[in-house]
C-alpha positions in Angstrom: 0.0 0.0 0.0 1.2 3.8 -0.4 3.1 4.6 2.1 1.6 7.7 4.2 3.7 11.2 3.6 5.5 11.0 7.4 6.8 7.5 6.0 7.7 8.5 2.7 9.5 11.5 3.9 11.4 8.8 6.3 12.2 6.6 3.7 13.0 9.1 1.6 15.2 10.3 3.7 17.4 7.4 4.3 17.8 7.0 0.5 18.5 10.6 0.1 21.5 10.0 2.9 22.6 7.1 1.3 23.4 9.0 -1.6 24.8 11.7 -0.6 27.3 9.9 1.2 27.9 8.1 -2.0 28.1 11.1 -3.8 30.7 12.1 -1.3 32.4 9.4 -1.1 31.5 8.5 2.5 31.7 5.0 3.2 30.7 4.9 6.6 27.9 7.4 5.9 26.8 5.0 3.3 27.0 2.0 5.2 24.9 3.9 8.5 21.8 3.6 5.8 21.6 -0.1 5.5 21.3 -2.9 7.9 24.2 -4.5 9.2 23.2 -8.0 8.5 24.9 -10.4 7.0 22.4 -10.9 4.5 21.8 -7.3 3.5 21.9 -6.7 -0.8 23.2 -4.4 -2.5 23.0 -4.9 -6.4 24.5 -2.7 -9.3 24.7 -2.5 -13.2 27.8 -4.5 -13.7 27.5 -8.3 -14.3 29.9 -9.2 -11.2 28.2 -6.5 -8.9 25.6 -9.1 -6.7 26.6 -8.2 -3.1 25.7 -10.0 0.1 26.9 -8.7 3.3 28.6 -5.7 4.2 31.7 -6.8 3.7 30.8 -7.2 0.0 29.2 -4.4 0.0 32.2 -2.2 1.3 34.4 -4.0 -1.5 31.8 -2.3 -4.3 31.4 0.7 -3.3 35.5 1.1 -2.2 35.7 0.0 -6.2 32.9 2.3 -7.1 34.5 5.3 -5.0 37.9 4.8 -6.8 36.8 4.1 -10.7 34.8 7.6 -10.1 36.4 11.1 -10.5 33.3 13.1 -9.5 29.2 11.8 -8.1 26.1 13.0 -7.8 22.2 12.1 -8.0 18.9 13.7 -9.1 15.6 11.6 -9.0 13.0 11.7 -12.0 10.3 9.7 -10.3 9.8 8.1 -7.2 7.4 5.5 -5.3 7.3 4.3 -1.8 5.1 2.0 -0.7 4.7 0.7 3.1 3.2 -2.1 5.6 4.3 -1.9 8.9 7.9 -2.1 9.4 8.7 -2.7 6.3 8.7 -0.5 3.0 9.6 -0.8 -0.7 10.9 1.9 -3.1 11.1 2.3 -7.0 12.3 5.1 -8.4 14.1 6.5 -11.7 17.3 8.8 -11.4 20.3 10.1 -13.3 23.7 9.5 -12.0 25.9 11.9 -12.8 29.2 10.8 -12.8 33.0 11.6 -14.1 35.0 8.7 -15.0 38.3 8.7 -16.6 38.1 12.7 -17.5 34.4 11.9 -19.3 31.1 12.7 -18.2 28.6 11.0 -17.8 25.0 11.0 -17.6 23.3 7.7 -16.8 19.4 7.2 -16.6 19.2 4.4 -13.8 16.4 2.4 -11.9 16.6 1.8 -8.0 14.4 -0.1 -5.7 14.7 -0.8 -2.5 13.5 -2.8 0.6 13.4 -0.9 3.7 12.9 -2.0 7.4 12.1 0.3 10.8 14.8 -0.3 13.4 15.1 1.8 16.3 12.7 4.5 14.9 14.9 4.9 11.9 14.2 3.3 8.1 17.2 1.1 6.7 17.8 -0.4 3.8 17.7 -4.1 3.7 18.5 -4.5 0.2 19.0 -2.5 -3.2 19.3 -2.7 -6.7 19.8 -0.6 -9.6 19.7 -0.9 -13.0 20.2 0.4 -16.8 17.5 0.2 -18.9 18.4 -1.8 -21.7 19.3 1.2 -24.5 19.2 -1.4 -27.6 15.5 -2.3 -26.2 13.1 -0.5 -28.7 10.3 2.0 -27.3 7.3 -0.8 -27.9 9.2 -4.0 -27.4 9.1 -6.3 -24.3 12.3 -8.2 -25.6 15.6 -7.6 -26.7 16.2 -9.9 -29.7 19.7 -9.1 -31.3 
């Protein structure tokens, strides 16, 4: 179900944080948004980049932090959605990002899944995407 506006402000907030630290290359203010459970998920664009477990996750975003010259992040949409304890996010949002001396502007796709601890909203597990760019408007499958 929607998620009221006090809970989507929450939520929102903990995403927000999360990428701001990334932006600034904050490990530990990344890592105070998520869980710190040996099961927690962190999923990016690259084929290798399934993480489980902070440890893993640390290794990513130390890689992600060092193949990066410059971060930051702007939504285009977002969605949060809530039951109890436990809320979901979908959203679309450009990464701006300079790697190699090249800039880059990538249209990405993040959800989330988001649990209440100790009055504040984590994040469990995430994943962003790419949508596929060879993918025409129209088309549910990529055939070539």
């Amino acid at each position: 179900m929607k998620a009221d506006a006090k809970t989507e402000a929450a939520v929102m907030s903990t995403i927000n944080e999360f990428l701001k630290a990334y932006a600034k290359k904050d490990l530990n203010g990344v890592l105070q948004q998520l869980v710190p459970d040996p099961d927690a998920i962190f999923i990016g664009t690259g084929v290798d980049e399934k993480r489980i477990g902070l440890a893993e996750i640390k290794t990513q975003l130390k890689r992600d932090f060092a193949q990066s010259e410059e971060l930051s992040m702007e939504w285009d949409w977002h969605s949060v959605s809530a039951a109890g304890p436990v809320a979901w996010m979908a959203g679309d949002l450009i990464m701006h990002a300079k790697v190699d001396g090249k800039k880059l502007a990538l249209k990405m796709r993040w959800t989330g899944v988001l649990e209440k601890r100790g009055g504040k909203w984590l994040l469990v597990q995430l994943h962003n995407s790419l949508p596929a760019a060879a993918q025409a408007a129209g088309q549910s499958f990529l055939t070539s």
